[in-house]
C-alpha positions as CSV (number, residue, x, y, z in Angstrom):
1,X,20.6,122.9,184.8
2,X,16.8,123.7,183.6
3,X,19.0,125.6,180.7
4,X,20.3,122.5,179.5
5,X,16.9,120.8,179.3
6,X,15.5,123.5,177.5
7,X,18.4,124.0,175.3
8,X,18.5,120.3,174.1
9,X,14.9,119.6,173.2
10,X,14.0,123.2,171.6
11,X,17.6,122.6,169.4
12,X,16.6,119.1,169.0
13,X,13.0,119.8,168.3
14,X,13.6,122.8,165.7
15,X,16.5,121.3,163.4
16,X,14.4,118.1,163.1
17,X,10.6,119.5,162.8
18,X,11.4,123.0,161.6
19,X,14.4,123.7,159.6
20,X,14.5,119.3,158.6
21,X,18.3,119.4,158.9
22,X,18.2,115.9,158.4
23,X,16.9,115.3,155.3
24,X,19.7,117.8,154.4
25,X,22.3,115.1,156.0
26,X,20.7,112.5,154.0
27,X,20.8,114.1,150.2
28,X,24.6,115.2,151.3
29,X,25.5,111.2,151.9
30,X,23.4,110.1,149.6
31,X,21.7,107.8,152.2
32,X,18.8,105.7,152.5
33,X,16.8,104.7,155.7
34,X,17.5,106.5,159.1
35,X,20.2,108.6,160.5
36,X,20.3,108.3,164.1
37,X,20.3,110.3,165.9
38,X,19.5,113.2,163.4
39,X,16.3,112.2,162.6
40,X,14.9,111.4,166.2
41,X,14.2,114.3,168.5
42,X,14.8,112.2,171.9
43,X,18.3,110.6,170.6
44,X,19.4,114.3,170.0
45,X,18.2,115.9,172.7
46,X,19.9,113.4,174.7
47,X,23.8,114.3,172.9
48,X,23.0,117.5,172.7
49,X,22.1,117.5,176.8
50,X,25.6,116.2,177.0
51,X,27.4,119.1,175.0
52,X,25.5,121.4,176.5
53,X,26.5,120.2,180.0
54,X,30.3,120.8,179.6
55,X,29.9,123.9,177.6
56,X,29.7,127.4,179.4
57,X,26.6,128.4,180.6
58,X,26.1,131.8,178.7
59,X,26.3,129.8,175.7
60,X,23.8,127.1,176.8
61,X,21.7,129.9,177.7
62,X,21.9,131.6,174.5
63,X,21.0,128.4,172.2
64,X,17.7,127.8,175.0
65,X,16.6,131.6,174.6
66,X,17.3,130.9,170.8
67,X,15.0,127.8,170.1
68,X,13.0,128.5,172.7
69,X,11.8,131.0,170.8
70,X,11.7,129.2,167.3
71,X,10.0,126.5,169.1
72,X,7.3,128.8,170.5
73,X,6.9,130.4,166.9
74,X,5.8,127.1,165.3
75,X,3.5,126.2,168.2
76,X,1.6,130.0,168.0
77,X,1.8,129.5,164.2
């Protein structure tokens, strides 16, 4: 359960504040204004909590060891 958590925000957290996925969504559509809920960390932690509920947990573990890590990296950075 505490993978899920982890997994969501640290996925959340690095394609928005990191790798800015979003603004990459927005050039592609060609889109003014907001795109919830890729540009808001606590709307996509909240769907990505949900997919990573019904997917296997060696693969929830994996994406929380994975931006845990990234997410650690910007912090020490």
């Amino acid at each position: 359960m505490y993978y899920t958590i982890i997994a969501a925000f640290c996925t959340a957290y690095y394609f928005i504040n990191v790798a800015g996925f979003h603004m990459n969504i927005k050039r592609a559509f060609k889109r003014q204004g907001r795109i919830k809920p890729f540009d808001c960390v606590q709307c996509l932690s909240v769907w990505l909590a949900v997919v990573f509920y019904f997917l296997p947990d060696p693969i929830t573990k994996f994406f929380a060891i994975i931006f845990l890590t990234g997410f650690i990296a910007q912090k020490i950075k």
